[in-house]
C-alpha positions as CSV (number, residue, x, y, z in Angstrom):
1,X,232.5,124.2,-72.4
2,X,233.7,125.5,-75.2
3,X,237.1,128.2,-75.6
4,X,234.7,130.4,-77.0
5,X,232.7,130.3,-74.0
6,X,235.1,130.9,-71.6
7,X,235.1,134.3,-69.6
8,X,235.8,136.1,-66.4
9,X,232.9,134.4,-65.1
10,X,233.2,130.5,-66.2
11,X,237.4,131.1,-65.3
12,X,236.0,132.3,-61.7
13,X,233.5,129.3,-61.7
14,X,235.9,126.6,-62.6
15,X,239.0,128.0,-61.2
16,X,241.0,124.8,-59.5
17,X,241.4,126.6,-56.1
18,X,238.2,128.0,-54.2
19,X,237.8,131.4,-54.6
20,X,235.4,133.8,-52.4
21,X,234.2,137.6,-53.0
22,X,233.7,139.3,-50.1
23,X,232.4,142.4,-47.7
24,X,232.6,143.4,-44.7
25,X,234.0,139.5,-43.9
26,X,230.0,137.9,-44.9
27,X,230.7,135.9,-48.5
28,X,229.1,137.6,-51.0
29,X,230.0,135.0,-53.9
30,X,232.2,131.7,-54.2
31,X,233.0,129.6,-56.6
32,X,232.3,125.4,-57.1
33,X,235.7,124.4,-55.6
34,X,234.7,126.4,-52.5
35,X,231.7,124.4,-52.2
36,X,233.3,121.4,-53.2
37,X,236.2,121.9,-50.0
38,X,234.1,122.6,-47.6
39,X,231.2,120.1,-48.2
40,X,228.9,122.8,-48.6
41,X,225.7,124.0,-50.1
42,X,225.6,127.8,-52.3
43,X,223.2,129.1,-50.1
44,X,225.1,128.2,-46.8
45,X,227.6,129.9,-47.8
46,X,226.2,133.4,-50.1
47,X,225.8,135.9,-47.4
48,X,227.6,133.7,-44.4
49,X,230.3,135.5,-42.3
50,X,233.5,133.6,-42.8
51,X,232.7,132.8,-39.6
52,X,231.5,129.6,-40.7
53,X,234.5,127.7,-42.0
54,X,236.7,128.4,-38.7
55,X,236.7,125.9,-35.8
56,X,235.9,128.4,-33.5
57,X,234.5,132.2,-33.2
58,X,238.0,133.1,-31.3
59,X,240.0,132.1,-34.1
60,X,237.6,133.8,-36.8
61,X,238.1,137.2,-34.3
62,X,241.7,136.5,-33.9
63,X,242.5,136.1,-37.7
64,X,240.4,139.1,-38.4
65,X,242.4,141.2,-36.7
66,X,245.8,139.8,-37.6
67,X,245.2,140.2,-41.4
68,X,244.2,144.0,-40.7
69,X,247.2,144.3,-39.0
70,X,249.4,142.3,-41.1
71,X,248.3,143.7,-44.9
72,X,251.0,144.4,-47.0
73,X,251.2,148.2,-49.1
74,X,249.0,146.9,-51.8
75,X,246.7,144.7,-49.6
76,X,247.7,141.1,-49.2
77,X,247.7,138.7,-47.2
78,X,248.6,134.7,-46.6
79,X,248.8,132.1,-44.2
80,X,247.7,128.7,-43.5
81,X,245.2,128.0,-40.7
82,X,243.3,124.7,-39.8
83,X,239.6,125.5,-41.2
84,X,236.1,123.5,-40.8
85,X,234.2,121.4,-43.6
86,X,230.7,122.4,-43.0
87,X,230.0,118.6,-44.4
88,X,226.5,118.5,-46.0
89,X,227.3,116.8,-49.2
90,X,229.3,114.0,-49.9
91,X,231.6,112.0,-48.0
92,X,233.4,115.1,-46.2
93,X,232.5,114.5,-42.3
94,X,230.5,117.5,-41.0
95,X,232.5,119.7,-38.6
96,X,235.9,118.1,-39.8
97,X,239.3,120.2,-39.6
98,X,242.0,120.7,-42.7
99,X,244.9,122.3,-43.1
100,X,244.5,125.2,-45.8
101,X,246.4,127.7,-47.2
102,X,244.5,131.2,-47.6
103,X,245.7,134.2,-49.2
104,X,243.9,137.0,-50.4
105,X,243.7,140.6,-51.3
106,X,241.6,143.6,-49.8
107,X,240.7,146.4,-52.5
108,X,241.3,149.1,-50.0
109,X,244.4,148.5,-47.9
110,X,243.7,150.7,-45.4
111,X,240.1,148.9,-44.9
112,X,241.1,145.8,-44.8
113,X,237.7,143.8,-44.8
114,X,235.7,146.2,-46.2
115,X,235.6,144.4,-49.8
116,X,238.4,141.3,-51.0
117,X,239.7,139.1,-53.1
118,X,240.4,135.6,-51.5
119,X,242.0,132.0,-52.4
120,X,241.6,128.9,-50.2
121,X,243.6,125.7,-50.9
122,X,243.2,122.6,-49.4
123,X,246.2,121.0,-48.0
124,X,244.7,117.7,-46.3
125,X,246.1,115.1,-49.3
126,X,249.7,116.9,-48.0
127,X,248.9,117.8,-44.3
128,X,246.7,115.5,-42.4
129,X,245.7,116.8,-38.9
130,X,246.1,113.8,-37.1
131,X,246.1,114.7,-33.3
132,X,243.9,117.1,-31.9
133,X,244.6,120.5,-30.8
134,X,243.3,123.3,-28.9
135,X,242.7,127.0,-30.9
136,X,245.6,128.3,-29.9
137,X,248.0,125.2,-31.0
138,X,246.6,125.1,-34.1
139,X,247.8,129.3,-34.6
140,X,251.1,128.2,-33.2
141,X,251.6,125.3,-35.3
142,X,250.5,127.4,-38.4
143,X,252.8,130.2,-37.5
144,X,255.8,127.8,-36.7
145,X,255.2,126.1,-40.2
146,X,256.0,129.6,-41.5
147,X,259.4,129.2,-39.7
148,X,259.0,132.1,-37.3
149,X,260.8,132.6,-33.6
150,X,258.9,132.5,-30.6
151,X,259.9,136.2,-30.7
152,X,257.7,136.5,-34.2
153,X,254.7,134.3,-33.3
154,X,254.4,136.1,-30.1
155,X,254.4,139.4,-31.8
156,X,251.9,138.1,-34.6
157,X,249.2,136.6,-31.7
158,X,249.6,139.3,-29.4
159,X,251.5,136.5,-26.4
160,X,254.3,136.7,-24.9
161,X,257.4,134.2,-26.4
162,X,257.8,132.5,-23.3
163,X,254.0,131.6,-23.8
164,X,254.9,130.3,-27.4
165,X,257.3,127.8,-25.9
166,X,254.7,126.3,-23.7
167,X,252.1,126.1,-26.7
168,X,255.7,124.5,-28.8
169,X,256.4,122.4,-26.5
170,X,252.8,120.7,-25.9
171,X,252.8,120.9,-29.8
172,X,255.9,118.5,-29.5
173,X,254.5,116.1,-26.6
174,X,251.4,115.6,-28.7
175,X,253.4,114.8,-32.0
176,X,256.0,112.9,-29.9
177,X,258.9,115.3,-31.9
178,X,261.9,115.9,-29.8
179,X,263.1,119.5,-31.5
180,X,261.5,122.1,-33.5
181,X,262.6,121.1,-36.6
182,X,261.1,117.8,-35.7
183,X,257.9,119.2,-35.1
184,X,257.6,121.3,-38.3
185,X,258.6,118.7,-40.3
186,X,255.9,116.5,-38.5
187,X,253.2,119.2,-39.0
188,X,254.5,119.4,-43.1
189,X,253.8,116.6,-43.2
190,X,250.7,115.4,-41.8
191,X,252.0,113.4,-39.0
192,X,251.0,115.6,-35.8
């Protein structure tokens, strides 16, 4: 491609993070590193609820409602999550999980899926997800990565703090870390 040829819609196209338009949380267009991440197909994803590329339809609820309730004033929003390849090109195994960060914008702030801007990254050659954990580790893993209290996570997923230390603490018998800071580095990492 030529400089001349470049424009909103080849730097959109080419763009060397996936990038997805959306409404109403259904994909309304995405670009080739989206497709490329998630081992997918155009069509399985134009017109798809995000739905799609979670591991489960709790978490896909669950982070729905924490990004309308977490949006900053001008509509944004980040995190990173454990997401699904959908797998059907390539060498990326069907139905595998990834760490990836997403952040994002919503047009209207005060509807927060209604239309948006959002930006998926693929952490997996930093952050392998080497042991396997339940919906609900995988949110307190990701929140604890952000370096938030029990106090905070609890608040953010709606559970009490003393329910975050049992969900740290299996986190820290599966990864075989003896403290927090053990654990998070473990999860940085890609050895949990």
């Amino acid at each position: 491609m030529s400089p001349a040829a470049l424009d909103y819609r080849s730097a959109f196209d080419y763009a060397p993070v996936g990038l997805v338009l959306s409404r109403e949380r259904q994909m309304i267009d995405c670009n080739q590193e989206l497709l490329a991440m998630f081992g997918a197909e155009r069509e399985q994803i134009i017109g798809s609820s995000f739905e799609i590329l979670y591991p489960t339809a709790d978490e896909f609820e669950r982070t729905g409602r924490r990004i309308a309730a977490q949006l900053d004033s001008s509509g944004r929003y980040a995190d990173e999550r454990v997401m699904k390849r959908l797998g059907s090109g390539g060498d990326i195994g069907r139905g595998s999980l990834f760490w990836c960060h997403v952040s994002g914008r919503a047009l209207n702030p005060q509807l927060p899926h209604a239309a948006g801007i959002w930006v998926f990254e693929d952490l997996s050659s930093k952050r392998v997800l080497s042991v396997e954990l339940t919906p609900r580790e995988r949110e307190v893993a990701a929140l604890l990565i952000q370096g938030l209290t029990s106090k905070l996570v609890g608040r953010r997923l709606d559970i009490s703090p003393r329910t975050v230390d049992v969900y740290r603490a299996r986190l820290m018998r599966k990864t075989g870390a003896a403290t927090t800071t053990e654990l998070v580095h473990k999860l940085l990492q890609g050895q949990a």
